[in-house]
N, C-alpha and C positions, 0 to 999 in steps of 0.2 A: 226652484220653488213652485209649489204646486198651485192653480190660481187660486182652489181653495183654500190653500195657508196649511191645511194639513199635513202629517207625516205622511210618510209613504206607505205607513201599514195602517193606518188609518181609517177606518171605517167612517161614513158619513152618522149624521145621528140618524140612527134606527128606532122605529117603535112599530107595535103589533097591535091591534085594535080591535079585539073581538065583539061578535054580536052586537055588527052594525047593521046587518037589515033585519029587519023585522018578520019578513018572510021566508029566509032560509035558514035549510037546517045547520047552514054553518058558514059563518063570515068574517071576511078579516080587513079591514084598513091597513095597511102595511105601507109605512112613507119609510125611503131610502132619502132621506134630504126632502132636496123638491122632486124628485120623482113620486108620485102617490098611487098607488094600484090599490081598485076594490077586486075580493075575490070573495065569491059565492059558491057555498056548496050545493047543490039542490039533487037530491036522494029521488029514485026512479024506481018503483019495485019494479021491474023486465029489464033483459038484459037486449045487446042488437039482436037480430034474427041469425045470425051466423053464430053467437053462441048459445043461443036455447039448447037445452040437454045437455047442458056441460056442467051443470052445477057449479057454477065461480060465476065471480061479477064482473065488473068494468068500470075501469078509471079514468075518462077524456076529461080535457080542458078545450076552451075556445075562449079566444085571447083579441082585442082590437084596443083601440084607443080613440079618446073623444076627439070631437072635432075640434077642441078648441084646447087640446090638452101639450100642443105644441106652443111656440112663438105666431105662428102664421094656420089660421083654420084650413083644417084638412076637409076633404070631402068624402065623408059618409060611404065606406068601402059598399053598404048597402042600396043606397044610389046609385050607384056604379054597373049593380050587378053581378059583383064577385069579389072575394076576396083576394087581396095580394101574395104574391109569394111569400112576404116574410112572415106577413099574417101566419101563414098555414104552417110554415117554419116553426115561429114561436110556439103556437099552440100544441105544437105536434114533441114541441122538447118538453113541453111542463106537464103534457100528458104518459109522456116514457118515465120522466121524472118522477113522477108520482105513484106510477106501478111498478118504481124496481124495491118500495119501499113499502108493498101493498102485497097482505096473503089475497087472491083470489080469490079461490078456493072457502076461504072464511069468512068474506064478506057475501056468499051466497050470489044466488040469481037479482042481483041486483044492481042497480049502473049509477054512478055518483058522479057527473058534469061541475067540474070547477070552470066559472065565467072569471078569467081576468082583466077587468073592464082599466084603463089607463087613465086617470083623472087631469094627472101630471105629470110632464116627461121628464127629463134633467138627465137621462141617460141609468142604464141598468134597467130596462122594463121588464126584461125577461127574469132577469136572478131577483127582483123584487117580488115578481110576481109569484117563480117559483116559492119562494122565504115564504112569504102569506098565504098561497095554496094549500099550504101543508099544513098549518093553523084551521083554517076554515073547514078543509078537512077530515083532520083529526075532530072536530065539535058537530060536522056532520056523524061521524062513527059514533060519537059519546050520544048522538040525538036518539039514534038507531038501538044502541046499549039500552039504554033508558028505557025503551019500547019491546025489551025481547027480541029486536028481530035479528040481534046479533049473540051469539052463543063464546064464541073465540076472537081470541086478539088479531086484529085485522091489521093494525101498523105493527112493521116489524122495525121501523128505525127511523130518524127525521130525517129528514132532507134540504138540502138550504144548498144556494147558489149565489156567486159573486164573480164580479168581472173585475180580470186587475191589465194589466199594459206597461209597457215602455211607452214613459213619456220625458221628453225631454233625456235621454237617454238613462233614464233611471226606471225599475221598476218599480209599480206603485197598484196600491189597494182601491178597489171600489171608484172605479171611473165613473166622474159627470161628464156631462155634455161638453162642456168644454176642453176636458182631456180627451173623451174617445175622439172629439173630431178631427183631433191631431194629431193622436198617438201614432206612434211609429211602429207598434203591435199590441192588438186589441186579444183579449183571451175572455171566457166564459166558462167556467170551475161550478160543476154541480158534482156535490157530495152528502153521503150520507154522514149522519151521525158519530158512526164508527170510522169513518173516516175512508170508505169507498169510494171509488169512482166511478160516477155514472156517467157524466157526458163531460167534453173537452172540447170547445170550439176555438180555435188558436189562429190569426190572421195575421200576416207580418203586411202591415198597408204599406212599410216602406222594404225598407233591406231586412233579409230574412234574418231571425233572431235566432241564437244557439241554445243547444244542448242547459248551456249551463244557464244560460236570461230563461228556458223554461222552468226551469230546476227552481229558481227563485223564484219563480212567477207563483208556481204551485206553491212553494213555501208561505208565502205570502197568501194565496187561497184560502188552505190550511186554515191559516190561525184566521184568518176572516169567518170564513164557517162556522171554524168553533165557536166564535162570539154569540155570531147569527142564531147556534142550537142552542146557546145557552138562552137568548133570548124569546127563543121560542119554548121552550120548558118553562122559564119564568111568566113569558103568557098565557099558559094554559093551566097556572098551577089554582 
């Protein structure tokens, strides 16, 4: 039994929450449970200096969590003086994420920074994050449409990520906090729409898992996803 009481394919409840700041051209509240990510689109006309004259844009993310967004307050990675490894990990997946599902090219000399700020943890902050990046923006692109400065379709397909694991020796959907910390293999499943794959992070924390526990892991992925894109088509209609 899972402590959430859920099935094993089980999705937490999910909701998408656009055009929560007021300032950017494209926003999303996106709660997985109690996990809560804000993510902001904010539209840059110039692109870095390494691609001026190349005519295409640019997709980064940069990703942190509040200080109080855990059980116990963390300290301000900006007090510190640098960012942590996982920090630049995460940020660095939900920015590859975002461009395998981005024409370039059609979004012109322009660079479009997703902030996924972490309000609430509960585990999943990455594949939360990623789900609502792609919300925020897709409404950044529709800002830009609006405005003529985009001519051609710039998303070529959704994107949405979910983490499932052996727990309790069972495989199982959408880990919280209290499942990754003790699962016996933690996995992280970012796919497209069409049902591609773009990243796979897979960690056996105990005895390595087989062929066939990944086989169902992804299985399980799968139909999580598709929830996910459905739910992200029903947000932006």
């Amino acid at each position: 039994m899972r402590p959430s009481k859920r099935a094993a394919d089980e999705l937490r409840p999910v909701t998408l929450e656009r055009a929560v700041s007021k300032h950017a051209e494209g926003s999303c509240l996106v709660k997985f449970g109690d996990t809560h990510v804000l993510c902001t689109a904010s539209l840059e006309e110039r692109v870095p200096p390494w691609l001026r004259g190349q005519q295409r844009g640019w997709v980064t993310a940069e990703y942190g969590m509040l200080p109080r967004a855990t059980g116990d307050r963390m300290r301000r990675e900006a007090s510190a003086g640098k960012q942590s490894g996982r920090t630049q990990e995460i940020q660095r997946l939900i920015g590859r994420s975002l461009r395998a599902v981005v024409d370039l090219e059609a979004l012109g000399e322009n660079q479009i920074t997703i902030d996924c700020d972490v309000i609430q943890a509960d585990g999943g902050t990455r594949t939360a994050s990623i789900t609502g990046a792609w919300v925020a923006l897709h409404d950044c692109l529709e800002w830009m449409k609006s405005r003529d400065m985009i001519k051609k379709q710039v998303l070529k397909d959704h994107i949405a990520a979910i983490s499932c694991g052996i727990y309790n020796g069972a495989p199982v959907l959408d880990l919280d906090y209290a499942e990754d910390s003790t699962a016996e293999t933690d996995a992280n499943f970012v796919l497209t729409g069409a049902g591609g794959i773009v990243e796979i992070q897979g960690t056996a924390e105990g005895a390595p898992f087989s062929e066939e526990e990944f086989g169902k892991l992804l299985g399980l992925a799968k139909s999580g996803i598709n929830r996910l894109v459905d739910l992200q088509k029903m947000a932006i209609l």
